[in-house]
C-alpha positions as MATLAB code, in Angstrom:
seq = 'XXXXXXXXXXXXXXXXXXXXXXXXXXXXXXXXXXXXXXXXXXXXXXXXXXXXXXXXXXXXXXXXXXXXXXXXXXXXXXXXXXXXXXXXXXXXXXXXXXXXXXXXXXXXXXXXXXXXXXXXXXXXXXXXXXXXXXXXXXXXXXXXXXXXXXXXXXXXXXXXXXXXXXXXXXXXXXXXXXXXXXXXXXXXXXXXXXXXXXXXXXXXXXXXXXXXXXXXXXXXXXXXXXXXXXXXXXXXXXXXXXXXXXXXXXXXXXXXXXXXXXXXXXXXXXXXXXXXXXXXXXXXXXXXXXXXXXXXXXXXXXXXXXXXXXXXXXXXXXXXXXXXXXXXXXXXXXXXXXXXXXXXXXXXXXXXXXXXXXXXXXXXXXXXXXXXXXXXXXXXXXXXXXXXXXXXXXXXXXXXXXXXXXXXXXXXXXXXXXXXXXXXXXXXXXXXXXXXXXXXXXXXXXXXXXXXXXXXXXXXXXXXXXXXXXXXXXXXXXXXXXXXXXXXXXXXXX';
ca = [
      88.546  144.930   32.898;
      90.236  143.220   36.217;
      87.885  141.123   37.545;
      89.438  140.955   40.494;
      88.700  144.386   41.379;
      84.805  145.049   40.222;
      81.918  144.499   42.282;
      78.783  143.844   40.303;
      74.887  143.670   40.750;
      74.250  139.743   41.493;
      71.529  140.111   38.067;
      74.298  141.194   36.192;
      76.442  138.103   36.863;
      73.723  135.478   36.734;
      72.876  137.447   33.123;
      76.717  136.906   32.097;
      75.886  133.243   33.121;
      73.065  133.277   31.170;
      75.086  134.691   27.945;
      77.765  132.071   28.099;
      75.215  128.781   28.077;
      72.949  130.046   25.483;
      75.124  132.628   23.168;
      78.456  131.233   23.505;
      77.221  127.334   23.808;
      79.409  126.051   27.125;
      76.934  124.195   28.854;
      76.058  124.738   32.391;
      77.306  121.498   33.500;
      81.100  122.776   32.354;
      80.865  126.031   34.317;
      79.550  124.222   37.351;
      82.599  121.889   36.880;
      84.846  124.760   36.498;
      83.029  126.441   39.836;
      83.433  123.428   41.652;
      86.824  122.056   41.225;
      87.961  125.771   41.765;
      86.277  125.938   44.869;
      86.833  122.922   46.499;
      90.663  123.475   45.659;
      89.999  126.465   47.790;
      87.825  124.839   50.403;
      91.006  122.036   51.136;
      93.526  125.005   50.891;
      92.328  127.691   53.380;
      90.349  125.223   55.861;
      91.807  121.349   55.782;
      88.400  119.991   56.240;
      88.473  116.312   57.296;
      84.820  115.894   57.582;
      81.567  117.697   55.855;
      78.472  118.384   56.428;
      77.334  120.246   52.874;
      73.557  122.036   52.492;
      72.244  121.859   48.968;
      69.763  123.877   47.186;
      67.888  122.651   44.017;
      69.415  125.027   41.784;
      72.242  125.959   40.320;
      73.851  126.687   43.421;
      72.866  123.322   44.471;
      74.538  121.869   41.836;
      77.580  123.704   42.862;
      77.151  121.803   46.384;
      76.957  118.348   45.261;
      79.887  119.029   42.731;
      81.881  120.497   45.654;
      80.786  117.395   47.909;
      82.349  115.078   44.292;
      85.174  117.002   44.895;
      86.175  116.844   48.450;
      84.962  113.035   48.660;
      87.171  111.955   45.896;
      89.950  113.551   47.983;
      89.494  110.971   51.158;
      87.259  114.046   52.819;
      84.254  112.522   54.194;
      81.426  114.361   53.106;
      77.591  114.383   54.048;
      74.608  115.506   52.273;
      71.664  117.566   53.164;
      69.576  117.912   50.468;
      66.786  121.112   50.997;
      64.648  119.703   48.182;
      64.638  117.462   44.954;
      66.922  119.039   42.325;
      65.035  121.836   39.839;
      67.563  122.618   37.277;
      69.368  119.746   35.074;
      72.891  120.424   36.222;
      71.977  120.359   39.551;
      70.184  116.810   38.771;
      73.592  115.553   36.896;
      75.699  116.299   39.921;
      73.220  114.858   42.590;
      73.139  111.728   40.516;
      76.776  111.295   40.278;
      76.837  111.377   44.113;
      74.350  109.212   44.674;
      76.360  106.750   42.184;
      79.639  107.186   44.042;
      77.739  106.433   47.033;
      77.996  109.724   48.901;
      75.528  110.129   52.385;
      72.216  112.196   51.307;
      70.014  113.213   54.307;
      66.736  114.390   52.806;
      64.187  116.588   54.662;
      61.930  113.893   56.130;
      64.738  112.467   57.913;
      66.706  116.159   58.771;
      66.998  114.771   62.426;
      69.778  112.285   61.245;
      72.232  115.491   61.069;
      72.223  115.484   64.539;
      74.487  112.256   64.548;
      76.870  113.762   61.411;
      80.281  114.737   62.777;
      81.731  116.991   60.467;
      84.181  120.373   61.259;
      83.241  122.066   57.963;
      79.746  123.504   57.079;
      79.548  124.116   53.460;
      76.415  126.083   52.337;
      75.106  126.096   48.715;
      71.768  125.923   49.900;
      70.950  129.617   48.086;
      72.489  131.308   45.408;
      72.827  135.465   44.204;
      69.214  135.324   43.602;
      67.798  134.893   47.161;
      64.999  137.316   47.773;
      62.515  136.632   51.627;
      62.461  134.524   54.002;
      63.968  130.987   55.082;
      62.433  127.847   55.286;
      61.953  126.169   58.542;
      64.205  123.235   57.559;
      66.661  125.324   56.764;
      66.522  127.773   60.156;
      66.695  124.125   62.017;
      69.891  122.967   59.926;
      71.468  126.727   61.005;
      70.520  126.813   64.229;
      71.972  123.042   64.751;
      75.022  124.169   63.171;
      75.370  127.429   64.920;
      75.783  125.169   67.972;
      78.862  123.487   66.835;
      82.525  124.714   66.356;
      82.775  123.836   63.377;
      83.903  126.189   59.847;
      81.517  127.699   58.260;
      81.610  128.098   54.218;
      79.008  129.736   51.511;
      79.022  128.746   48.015;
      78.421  131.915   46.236;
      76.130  133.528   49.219;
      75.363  132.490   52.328;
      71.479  131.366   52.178;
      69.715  134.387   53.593;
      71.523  137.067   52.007;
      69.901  139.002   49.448;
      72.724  139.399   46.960;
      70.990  142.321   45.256;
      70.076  144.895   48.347;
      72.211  143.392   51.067;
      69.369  142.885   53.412;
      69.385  139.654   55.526;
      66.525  137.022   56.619;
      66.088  136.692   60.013;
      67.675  133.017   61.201;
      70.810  133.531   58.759;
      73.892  131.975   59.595;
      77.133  133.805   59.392;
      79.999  132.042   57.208;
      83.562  132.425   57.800;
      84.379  132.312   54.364;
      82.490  132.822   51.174;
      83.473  132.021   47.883;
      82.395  134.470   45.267;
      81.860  132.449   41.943;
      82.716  134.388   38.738;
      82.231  137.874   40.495;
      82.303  139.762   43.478;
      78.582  140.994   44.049;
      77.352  144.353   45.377;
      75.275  143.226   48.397;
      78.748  141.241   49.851;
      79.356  144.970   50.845;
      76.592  146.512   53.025;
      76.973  146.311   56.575;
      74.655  142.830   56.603;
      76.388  141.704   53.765;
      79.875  141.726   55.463;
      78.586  140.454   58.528;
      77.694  137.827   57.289;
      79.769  136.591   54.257;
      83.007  136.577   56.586;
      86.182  136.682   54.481;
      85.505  136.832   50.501;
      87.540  134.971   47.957;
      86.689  135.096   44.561;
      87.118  132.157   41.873;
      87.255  133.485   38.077;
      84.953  131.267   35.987;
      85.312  133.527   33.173;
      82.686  135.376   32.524;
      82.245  138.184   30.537;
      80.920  141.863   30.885;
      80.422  144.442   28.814;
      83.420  147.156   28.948;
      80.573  149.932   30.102;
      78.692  148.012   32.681;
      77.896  149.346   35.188;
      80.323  148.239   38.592;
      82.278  149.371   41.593;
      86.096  149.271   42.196;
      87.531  147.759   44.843;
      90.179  149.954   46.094;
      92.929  148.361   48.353;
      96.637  148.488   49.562;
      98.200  147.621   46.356;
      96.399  150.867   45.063;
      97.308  153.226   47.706;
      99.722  156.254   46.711;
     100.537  158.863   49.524;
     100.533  163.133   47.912;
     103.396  163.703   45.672;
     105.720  165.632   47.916;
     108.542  165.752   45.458;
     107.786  169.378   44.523;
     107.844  171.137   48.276;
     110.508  173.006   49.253;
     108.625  174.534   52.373;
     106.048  174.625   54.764;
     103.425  176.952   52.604;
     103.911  175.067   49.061;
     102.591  171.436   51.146;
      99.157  172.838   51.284;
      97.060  174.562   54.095;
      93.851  173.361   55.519;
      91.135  175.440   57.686;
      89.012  173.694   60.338;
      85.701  175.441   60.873;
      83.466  173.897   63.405;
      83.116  173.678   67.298;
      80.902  174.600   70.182;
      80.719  174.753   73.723;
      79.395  171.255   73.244;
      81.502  169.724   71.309;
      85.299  171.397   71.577;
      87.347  168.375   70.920;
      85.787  167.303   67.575;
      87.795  170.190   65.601;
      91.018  170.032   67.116;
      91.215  166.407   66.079;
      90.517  167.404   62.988;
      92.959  169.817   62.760;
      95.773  167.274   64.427;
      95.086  164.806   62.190;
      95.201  166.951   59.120;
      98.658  168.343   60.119;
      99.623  165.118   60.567;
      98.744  164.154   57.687;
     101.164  166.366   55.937;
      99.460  169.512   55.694;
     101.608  172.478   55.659;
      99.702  174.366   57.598;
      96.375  174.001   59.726;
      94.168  176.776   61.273;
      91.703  175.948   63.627;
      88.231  178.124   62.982;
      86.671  178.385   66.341;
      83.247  180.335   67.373;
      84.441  183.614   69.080;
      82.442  182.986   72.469;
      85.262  179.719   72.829;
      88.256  182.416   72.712;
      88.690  182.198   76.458;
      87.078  178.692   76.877;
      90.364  176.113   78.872;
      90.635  173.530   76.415;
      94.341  172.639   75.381;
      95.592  173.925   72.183;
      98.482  171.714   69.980;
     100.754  174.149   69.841;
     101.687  173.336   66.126;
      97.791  174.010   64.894;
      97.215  178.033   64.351;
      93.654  179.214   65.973;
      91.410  182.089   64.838;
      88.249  182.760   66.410;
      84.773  183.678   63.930;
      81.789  185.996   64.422;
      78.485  185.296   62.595;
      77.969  188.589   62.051;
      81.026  189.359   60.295;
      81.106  186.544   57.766;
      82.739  188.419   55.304;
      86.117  188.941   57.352;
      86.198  184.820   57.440;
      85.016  184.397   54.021;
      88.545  187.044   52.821;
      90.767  185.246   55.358;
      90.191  181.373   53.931;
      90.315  183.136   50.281;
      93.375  184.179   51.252;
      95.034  181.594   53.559;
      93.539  178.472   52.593;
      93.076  176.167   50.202;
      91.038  173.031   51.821;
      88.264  173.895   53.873;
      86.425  171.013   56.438;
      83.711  172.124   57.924;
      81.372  171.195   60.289;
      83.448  168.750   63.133;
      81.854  169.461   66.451;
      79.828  172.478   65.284;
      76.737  171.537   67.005;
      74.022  173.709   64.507;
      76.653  176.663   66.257;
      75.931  178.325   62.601;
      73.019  178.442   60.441;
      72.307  176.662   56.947;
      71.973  180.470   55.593;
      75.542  181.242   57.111;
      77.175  177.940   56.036;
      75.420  178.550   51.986;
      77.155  182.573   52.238;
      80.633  181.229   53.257;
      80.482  178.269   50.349;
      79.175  180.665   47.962;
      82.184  183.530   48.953;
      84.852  180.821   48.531;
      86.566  180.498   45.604;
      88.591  177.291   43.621;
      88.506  175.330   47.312;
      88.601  172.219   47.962;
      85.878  171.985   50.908;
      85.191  168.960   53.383;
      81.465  168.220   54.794;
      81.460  166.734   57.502;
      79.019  166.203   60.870;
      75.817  168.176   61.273;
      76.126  170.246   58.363;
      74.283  167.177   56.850;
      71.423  167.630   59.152;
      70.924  171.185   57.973;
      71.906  171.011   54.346;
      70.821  169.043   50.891;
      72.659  167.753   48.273;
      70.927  170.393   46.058;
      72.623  173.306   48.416;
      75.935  172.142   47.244;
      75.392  172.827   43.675;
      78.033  176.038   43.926;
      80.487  176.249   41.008;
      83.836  176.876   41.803;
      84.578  174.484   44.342;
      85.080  170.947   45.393;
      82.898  169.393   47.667;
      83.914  165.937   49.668;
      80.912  164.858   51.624;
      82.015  162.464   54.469;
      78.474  161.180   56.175;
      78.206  158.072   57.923;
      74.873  156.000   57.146;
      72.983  158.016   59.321;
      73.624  161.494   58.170;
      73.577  160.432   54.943;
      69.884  159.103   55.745;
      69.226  162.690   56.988;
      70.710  164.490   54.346;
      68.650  162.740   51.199;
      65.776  163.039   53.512;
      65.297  159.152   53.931;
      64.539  156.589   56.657;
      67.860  155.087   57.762;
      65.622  151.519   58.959;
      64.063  151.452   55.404;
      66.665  152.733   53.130;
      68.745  150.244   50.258;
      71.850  151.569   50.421;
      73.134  150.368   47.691;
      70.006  151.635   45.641;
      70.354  155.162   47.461;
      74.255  155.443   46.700;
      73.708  154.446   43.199;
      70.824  156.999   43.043;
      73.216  159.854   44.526;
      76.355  159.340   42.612;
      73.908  159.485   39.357;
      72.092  162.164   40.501;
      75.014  164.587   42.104;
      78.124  163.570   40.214;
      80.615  166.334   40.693;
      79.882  166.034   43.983;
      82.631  163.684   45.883;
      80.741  161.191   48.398;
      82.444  159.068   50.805;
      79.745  156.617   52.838;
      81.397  156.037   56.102;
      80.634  152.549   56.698;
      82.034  149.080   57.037;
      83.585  148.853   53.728;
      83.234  152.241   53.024;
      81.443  153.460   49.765;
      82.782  156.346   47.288;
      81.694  158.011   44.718;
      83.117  160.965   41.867;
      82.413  161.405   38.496;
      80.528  158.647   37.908;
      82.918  156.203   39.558;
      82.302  153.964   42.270;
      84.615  152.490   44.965;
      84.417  150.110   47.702;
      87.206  149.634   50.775;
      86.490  146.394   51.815;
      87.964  146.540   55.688;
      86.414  146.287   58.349;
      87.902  147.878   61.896;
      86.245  147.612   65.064;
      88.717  149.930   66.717;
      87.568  152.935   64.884;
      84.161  152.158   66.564;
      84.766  155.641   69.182;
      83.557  158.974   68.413;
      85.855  160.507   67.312;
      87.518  158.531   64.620;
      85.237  160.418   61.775;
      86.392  163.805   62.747;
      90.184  162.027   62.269;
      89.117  160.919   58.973;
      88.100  164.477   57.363;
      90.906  165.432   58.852;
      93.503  163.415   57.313;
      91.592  163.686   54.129;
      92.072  167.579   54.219;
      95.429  167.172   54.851;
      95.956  165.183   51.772;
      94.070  167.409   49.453;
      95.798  170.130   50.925;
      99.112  169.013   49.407;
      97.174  167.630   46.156;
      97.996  170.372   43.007;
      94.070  169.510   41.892;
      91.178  167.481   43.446;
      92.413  163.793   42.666;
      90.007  161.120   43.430;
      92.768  158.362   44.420;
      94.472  160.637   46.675;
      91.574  160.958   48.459;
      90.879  156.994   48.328;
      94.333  156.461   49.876;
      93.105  159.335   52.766;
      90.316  156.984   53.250;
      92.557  153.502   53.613;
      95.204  155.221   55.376;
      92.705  155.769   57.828;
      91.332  152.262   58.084;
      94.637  150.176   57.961;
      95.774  152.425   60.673;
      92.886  151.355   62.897;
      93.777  147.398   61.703;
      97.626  147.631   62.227;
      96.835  149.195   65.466;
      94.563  145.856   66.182;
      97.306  143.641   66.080;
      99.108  144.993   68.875;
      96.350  145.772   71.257;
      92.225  145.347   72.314;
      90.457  147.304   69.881;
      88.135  148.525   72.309;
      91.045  150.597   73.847;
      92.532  152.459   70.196;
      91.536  155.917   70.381;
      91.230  158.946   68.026;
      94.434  160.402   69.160;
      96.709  156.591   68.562;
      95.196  156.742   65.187;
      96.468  160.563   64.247;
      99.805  159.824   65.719;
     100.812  156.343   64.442;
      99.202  157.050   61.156;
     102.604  158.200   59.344;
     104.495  155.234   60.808;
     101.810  152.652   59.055;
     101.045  154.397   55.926;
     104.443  154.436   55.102;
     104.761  150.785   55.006;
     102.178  151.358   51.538;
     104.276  153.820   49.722;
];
């Protein structure tokens, strides 16, 4: 097992923790040591603090504080202490001790308002570790919003205090980090929206821990992993796959022809564009490299022979505006035969997971939070997502979810990914009809549905949008720039 690339419930790493101390016998005091030099190394490396102002906790993440502030004063950085509360746990009590020895600056909470004359440029919190769960203290919403104030860097120990570690939900008054240091493993709630709000960028220091070979994590898929479709094997246009559009309305006519752009873009032989018939004389410009055909509800069957027989990937639902039925969308999927086929849009507002249960094909599901809220009939304000997404890839395993989201969440066949990037830029609408797209167009030129293929669709997508951000305001990267300088910036991965 890499470490470096699993993502684990916060309970599962404080039980590994647990194992070490009292089954193995290395006392807590030598993994906080370990913790601490390893992060303070990091600390001095990525930020060059020359003065800091470090938040401690009275527990084991505490203990990694006052280590840390050891650390960083034994290497000429001057450090300063605020202390939340007496220490709880012994190793926390050894470290505090040695810094009161050396002679280090402790600011307890009955004198708090001395912080106001501490000039540090680094704030390092370990006032709350992975197993934070409600609601701040008041002393510690004054120490944020004092901080907040300043320009200074802002570090977590672990998790920055506020975060719940286990659901990803946040407590009102918590103050982003720029950096957070993940001891011994990365944990699931870094990754909800909250979670990478407010964690900033995520190192991780190995402490070595230990997990069982069948527990129970995510992946983290990224660059390094990326592989574009094997395209070793085509010798023309109809071996690299062809991909069918079907959505539209008089509503929404530019969702599927982005679709379609970006999945012949994306290297798919060919593309047909499934439009309602009542569009067939609508003015709306047609690439002249994407093939249209025009539907009729009433005479399903005709579509249902001509993707047997011309397609082989099938996304459905970009810009289709409820335009046909649930009863019409369940005949086509249950006429189709050995496709792959793409969900996408409002089909989620008018199907269930329990709809897609139709041997034979494939089914990629591509909802953003929302629509995935709608679709497993929950309340988007109330819902866990990482409880829900758990819940689903248990419950529906053959059928391929991808959780539009920062740092998207996928899962197939009872494994579980997470792309950790982040893009503003792909903050248009838009940008998820160019996704399904250039996912079709890689499973179009895929010989059988294969999961990383469609994980490299995903980061293609993604580090587009973030090379893109380098050379101009994200707020002006559209749809289109990401279809056509996709092939330019993926290739840079192969």
């Amino acid at each position: 097992m890499n470490i470096d690339k699993c993502v684990f419930k916060a309970s599962d790493v404080r039980e590994s923790d647990f194992f070490l101390i009292n089954n193995v016998g290395i006392p807590s005091t030598v993994l906080m040591e370990n913790a601490s030099v390893k992060c303070s190394l990091l600390i001095s490396e990525k930020v060059k603090p020359e003065s800091v102002l470090i938040m401690t906790g009275n527990g084991n993440n505490g203990g990694d504080g006052y280590a840390v502030a050891r650390n960083l004063y034994l290497s000429d950085i001057n450090v300063v202490i605020a202390s939340l509360s007496e220490p709880v746990s012994e190793a926390c009590k050894i470290n505090r001790k040695i810094c009161e020895n050396l002679g280090i600056s402790i600011i307890t909470p009955e004198n708090f308002s001395a912080i106001s004359r501490v000039k540090f440029d680094t704030f390092v919190d370990a006032g709350f570790g992975s197993g934070f769960n409600g609601e701040l203290p008041e002393h510690v919403l004054k120490i944020n919003k004092f901080v907040s104030g300043r320009k200074v860097i802002k570090v977590a120990i672990d998790n920055v205090s506020g975060l719940n570690l286990e659901s990803g939900a946040v407590s009102e008054g918590t103050l982003p980090a720029d950096i957070t240091i993940a001891v011994g493993a990365y944990k699931k709630g870094y990754f909800t929206n909250a979670g990478l709000r407010y964690s900033g960028k995520i190192y991780l220091v190995d402490i070595g821990l230990i997990f069982e070979e069948d527990a129970e994590y995510w992946r983290i898929f990224e660059k390094t992993d990326f592989m574009l479709p094997d395209r070793k094997h085509f010798f023309h246009k109809g071996a690299a796959g062809k991909v069918a559009v079907m959505g539209g309305s008089r509503k929404y006519t530019g969702a599927p022809l982005l679709s379609s752009s970006a999945a012949f873009n994306a290297g798919a032989g060919y593309v047909y564009c499934l439009l309602p018939g009542d569009l067939k004389n609508c003015n709306f410009y047609r690439p002249g490299e994407i093939i249209f055909e025009y539907t009729e509800k009433k005479d399903i069957k005709k579509t249902i022979d001509f993707l047997n027989e011309k397609v082989d990937t099938l996304l459905a639902g970009p810009g289709t505006d409820f335009e046909y039925d649930r009863k019409y969308w369940l005949e086509l999927f249950k006429g189709l035969k050995n496709k792959n086929i793409i969900i996408d849009a409002d089909l989620f507002k008018i199907l269930s997971p329990a709809d897609l249960k139709i041997k034979g094909n494939n089914f990629i599901l591509t909802p953003h939070i929302v629509e995935f809220a709608e679709f497993i009939k929950k309340d988007y304000k109330k819902m866990d997502i990482i409880k829900e997404f758990e819940a689903f890839a248990k419950k529906y395993p053959d059928l391929f979810l991808i959780l539009k989201k920062p740092g998207t969440l996928i899962s197939y066949k009872g494994q579980k990914f997470v792309i950790p990037r982040i893009a503003d830029s792909l903050a248009h609408a838009g940008t998820g009809d160019v996704l399904a797209g250039i996912i079709a167009g890689f499973c179009a030129q895929s010989q059988a549905l294969n999961a990383e293929v469609v994980l490299s669709a995903v980061f293609a997508h993604v580090y587009t949008a973030l090379r893109l951000s380098e050379k101009k305001f994200t707020g002006s990267i559209t749809p289109t720039d990401i279809i056509l300088n996709m092939g330019e910036y993926v290739y840079e991965l192969r």
